[in-house]
C-alpha positions, 0 to 999 in steps of 0.5 A: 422361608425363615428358620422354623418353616425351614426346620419344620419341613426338613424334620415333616421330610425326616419323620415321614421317610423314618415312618415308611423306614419303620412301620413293617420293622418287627422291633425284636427281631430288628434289635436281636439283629444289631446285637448279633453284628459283628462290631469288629467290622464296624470298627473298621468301618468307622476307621476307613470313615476317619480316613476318608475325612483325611483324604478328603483334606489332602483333595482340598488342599490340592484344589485350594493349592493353586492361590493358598498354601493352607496347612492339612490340619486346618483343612481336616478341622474344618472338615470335621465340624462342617460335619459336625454342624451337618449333624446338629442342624438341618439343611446341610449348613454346615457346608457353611460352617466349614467354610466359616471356619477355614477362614478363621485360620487362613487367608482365604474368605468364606465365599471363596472357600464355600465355592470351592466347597461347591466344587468339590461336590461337583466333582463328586457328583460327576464321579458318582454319575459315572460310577453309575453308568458303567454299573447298569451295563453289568445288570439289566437296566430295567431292574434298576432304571428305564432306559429314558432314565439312563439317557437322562443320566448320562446327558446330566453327566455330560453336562455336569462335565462340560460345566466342570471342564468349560472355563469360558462359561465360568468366565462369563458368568463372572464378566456378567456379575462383574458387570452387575455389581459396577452398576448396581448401588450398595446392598446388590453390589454387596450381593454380586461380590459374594457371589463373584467370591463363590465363583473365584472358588469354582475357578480355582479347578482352572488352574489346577495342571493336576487336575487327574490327581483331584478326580482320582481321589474322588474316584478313591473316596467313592471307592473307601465308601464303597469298601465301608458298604461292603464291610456294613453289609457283611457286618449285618449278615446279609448276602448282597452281591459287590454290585448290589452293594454299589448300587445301595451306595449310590442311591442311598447317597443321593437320598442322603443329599436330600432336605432332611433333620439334622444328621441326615435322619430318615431319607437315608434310612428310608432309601436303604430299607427301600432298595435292599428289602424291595429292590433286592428282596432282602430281610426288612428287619436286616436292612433296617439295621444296615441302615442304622449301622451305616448311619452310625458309622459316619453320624458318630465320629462326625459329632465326636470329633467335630464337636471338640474342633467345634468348641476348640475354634469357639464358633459360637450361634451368632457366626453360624446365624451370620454364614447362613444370612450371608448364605440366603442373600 
């Protein structure tokens, strides 16, 4: 699929998510609605979101710690304007330019570095999928998922684990492609390098002895997000419970994850309006402008901050071009 099918479909995607987000929305009483909240707490959104990006650093430093000493500035640049590239270009390509744009700076390359990108979201998957599971035991399960749904969750998390925890499945992964790339002629072994360089990222988690530090971080990332949920929430006015807060923080993210415009636009603003207005019968006009807020919180120092790394590293159209060719082959 090349570039403009690519962009075509993610923004179809975002503008059928934004219509379904929008079309019962009375506009005044959603645009009275933002005007009332109180920007104070969104402030303080906006902040932990800040502190997020730096402990996020500090888990990839950790990760990465076992082969390179890369210094923490570095890490949270990188961060920020593989955020930044996520806001402007669709398909989260920016996972890509992150990792482009730490190798600008340090010794590790770029497949390795996007592997252990790669990793990180594994991490956060697993800690996600957890999370969620012990929620559903304190509310009745069929108001959120069936209980075939449940089972489903639960074998994916085991899995998920066992692929994160088995270093012997890694290890022969890597023998196979290694195997590959020796008989394989120029352009295929090229091909088998850079996954090999992919998979030499996903290791690095092997040899970590500190590896209940790296899942404790994630476990307090979910929780900041989950604090900038609670603080959304209130700073809108709504009413909804701790748990129902989690339980928007959870799916909301998932429909993040999903193919979309730039920014993420549409398919988080759709899930939010859908679980808060239908789920958890609230206002549609309120949990628009959650959407909205919550949005915002994240879109808004990502490009602010992102975009002046951005400049400042003089990544230029041609380098992200060659990460995503590099990324389709």
């Amino acid at each position: 699929m090349n570039k403009w099918k690519e962009l075509f479909v993610a923004t179809l995607i975002s503008t059928i998510c934004l219509y379904f987000a929008f079309y019962k929305v009375n506009l005044n009483s959603l645009l009275n609605t933002l005007k009332s909240a109180n920007y104070l707490l969104v402030l303080g959104c906006i902040s932990l979101f800040v502190l997020s990006m730096i402990i996020r650093s500090f888990r990839w430093r950790m990760i990465l710690s076992s082969s390179y000493t890369i210094s923490l500035r570095f890490l949270f640049e990188s961060i920020m304007i593989g955020y930044f590239i996520n806001s402007i270009l669709p398909f989260r390509l920016g996972e890509f330019g992150r990792a482009y744009a730490l190798s600008m700076k340090s010794p590790i390359g770029t497949f390795e570095a996007f592997g252990s990108i790669i990793l990180e979201r594994l991490i956060e998957l697993i800690c996600l999928l957890f999370i969620l599971i012990i929620a559903l035991n304190f509310k009745s399960a069929h108001e959120i998922l069936d209980s075939y749904q449940i089972i489903l969750l639960s074998l994916l998390f085991i899995f998920l684990l066992i692929v994160l925890l088995s270093s012997t499945f890694r290890k022969k992964i890597t023998f196979f492609f290694e195997t590959k790339s020796k008989k394989s002629y120029t352009r295929l072994s090229s091909i088998y390098f850079k996954l090999l360089e992919v998979l030499k990222g996903l290791a690095l988690f092997d040899r970590k002895k500190n590896k209940s530090y790296i899942l404790s971080m994630s476990f307090l990332l979910w929780f900041i997000y989950y604090l900038i949920t609670v603080l959304g929430i209130n700073a809108i006015g709504l009413n909804l419970s701790h748990l129902e807060a989690l339980f928007l923080l959870i799916f909301s993210s998932i429909a993040f994850s999903l193919p979309s415009a730039p920014g993420g636009i549409g398919p988080y603003h759709a899930a939010t309006v859908f679980i808060v207005s239908n789920i958890f019968m609230y206002d549609i006009d309120q949990a628009l402008a959650l959407a909205i807020l919550l949005h915002a919180v994240a879109f808004v120092p990502e490009v602010l901050i992102g975009l002046f790394y951005f400049y400042r590293y003089s990544i230029s159209y041609q380098d992200l071009k060659k990460v995503k060719i590099e990324k389709k082959i």
